[in-house]
Every structure is written in structure tokens, then in C-alpha cells.
C-alpha positions in Angstrom: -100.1 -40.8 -21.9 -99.4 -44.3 -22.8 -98.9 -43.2 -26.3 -96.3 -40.8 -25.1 -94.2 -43.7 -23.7 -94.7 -45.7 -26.4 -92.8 -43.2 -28.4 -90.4 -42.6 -26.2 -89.8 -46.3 -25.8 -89.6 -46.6 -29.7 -87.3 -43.9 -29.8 -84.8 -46.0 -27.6 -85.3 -49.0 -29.7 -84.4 -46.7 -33.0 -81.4 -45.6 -30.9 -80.2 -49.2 -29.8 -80.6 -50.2 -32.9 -78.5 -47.8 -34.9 -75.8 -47.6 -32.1 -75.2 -51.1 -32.5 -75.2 -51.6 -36.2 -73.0 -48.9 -36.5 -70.8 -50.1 -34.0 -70.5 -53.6 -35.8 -70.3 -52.1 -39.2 -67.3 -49.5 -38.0 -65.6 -52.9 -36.5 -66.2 -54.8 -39.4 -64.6 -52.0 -41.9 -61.5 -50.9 -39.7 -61.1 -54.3 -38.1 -60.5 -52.0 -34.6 -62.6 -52.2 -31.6 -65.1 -49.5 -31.6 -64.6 -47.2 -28.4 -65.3 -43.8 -27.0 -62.2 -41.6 -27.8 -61.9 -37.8 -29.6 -58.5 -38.1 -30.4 -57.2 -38.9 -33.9 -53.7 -38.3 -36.2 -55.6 -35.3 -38.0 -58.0 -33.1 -37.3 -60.8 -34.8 -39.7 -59.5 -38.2 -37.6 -60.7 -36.3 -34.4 -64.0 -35.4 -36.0 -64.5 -39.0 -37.1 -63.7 -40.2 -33.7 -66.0 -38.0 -31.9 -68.8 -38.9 -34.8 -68.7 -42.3 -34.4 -68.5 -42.2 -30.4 -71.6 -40.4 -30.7 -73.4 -42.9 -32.8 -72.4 -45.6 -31.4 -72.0 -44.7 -27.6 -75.2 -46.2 -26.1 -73.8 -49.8 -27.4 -70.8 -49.2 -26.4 -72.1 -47.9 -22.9 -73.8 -51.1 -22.5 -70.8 -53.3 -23.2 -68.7 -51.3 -20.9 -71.2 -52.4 -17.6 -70.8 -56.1 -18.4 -66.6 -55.6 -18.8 -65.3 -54.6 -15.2 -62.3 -54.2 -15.0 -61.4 -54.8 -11.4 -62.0 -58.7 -11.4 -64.2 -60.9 -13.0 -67.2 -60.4 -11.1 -70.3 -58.3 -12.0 -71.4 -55.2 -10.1 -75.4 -54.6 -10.4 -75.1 -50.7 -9.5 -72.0 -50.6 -12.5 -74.8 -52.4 -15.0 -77.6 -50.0 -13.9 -75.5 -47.0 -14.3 -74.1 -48.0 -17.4 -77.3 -49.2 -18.8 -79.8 -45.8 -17.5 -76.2 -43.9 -19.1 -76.9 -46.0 -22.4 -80.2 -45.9 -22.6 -80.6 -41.9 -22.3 -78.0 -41.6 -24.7 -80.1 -43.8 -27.2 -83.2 -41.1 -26.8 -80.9 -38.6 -27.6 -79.5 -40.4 -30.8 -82.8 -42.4 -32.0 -84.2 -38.4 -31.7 -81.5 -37.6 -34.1 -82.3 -40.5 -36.6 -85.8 -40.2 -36.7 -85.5 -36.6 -37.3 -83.3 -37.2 -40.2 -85.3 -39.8 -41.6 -88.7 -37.8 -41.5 -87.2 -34.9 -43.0 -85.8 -36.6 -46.3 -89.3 -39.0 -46.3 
């Protein structure tokens, strides 16, 4: 069983780790903050939008808890949502890159 969460809990890590290289990487290239939108000028804009929210959504997620907007304070229940939001979502995509990577290895 403790095998089991140590899998799962690499999984996250594999997902963390993509989300936020990709994140940087996309902000580096189009010098635009990356952020969680499906709208674009073109269709293959919309895609790309939607791709990349994907991708990089769990790092995003987790910026998104520390940056509230009402004032400057921080509200705990705001982090933990954001981050049990983020961290699911990094299963979900650290599932996806795995997969990927053991099928071409």
C-alpha cells in the first residue's frame, strides 16, 4: 500500500513539474502571463489556449491561492482549495506525461 502512494505521490511531482516548466517556458517565448482562458483570434488560437491551460493549470492554480484579489491579505481556506484543486489536477496531467513517456521508451 505504501508503494501505491508513493506512485501516486510521484505522479504529482511529474505533474508539478511539467506544469510549471511549461508555464515559464510559454512566458518566456510569448513574453505574456500564462493564464487559464479558451478563447483565442482563430480557432487553432482557441486550441492552443485550451492546450496550454491544460498543461500548465496546476501551476497556475497554485499561484492563483497566494494572489487574492480582495486585499492584501491571505485566506487559508482560498490556499487549501486552490492547492487540493492544483494538486488533483497535477495527477491528472503527471498521468498523462508518464503515459506518453512510457509509451515512446
Amino acid at each position: 500500500m505504501s508503494n501505491d502512494l508513493v506512485l501516486a505521490l510521484f505522479i504529482i511531482a511529474v505533474g508539478i513539474s511539467v506544469a510549471g516548466v511549461s508555464a515559464h517556458l510559454y512566458q518566456f517565448i510569448l513574453r505574456a502571463p500564462a493564464m487559464l482562458s479558451y478563447t483565442g483570434k482563430t480557432y487553432l488560437a482557441s486550441l492552443g489556449n485550451l492546450f496550454i491551460s491544460f498543461v500548465c493549470g496546476p501551476y497556475i492554480m497554485l499561484n492563483l491561492g497566494f494572489n487574492n484579489p480582495q486585499d492584501a491579505s491571505l485566506s487559508k481556506p482560498f490556499i487549501l482549495l486552490a492547492a487540493l484543486i492544483a494538486f488533483g489536477w497535477a495527477f491528472i496531467t503527471g498521468l498523462m506525461f508518464m503515459s506518453i513517456y512510457l509509451a515512446f521508451v
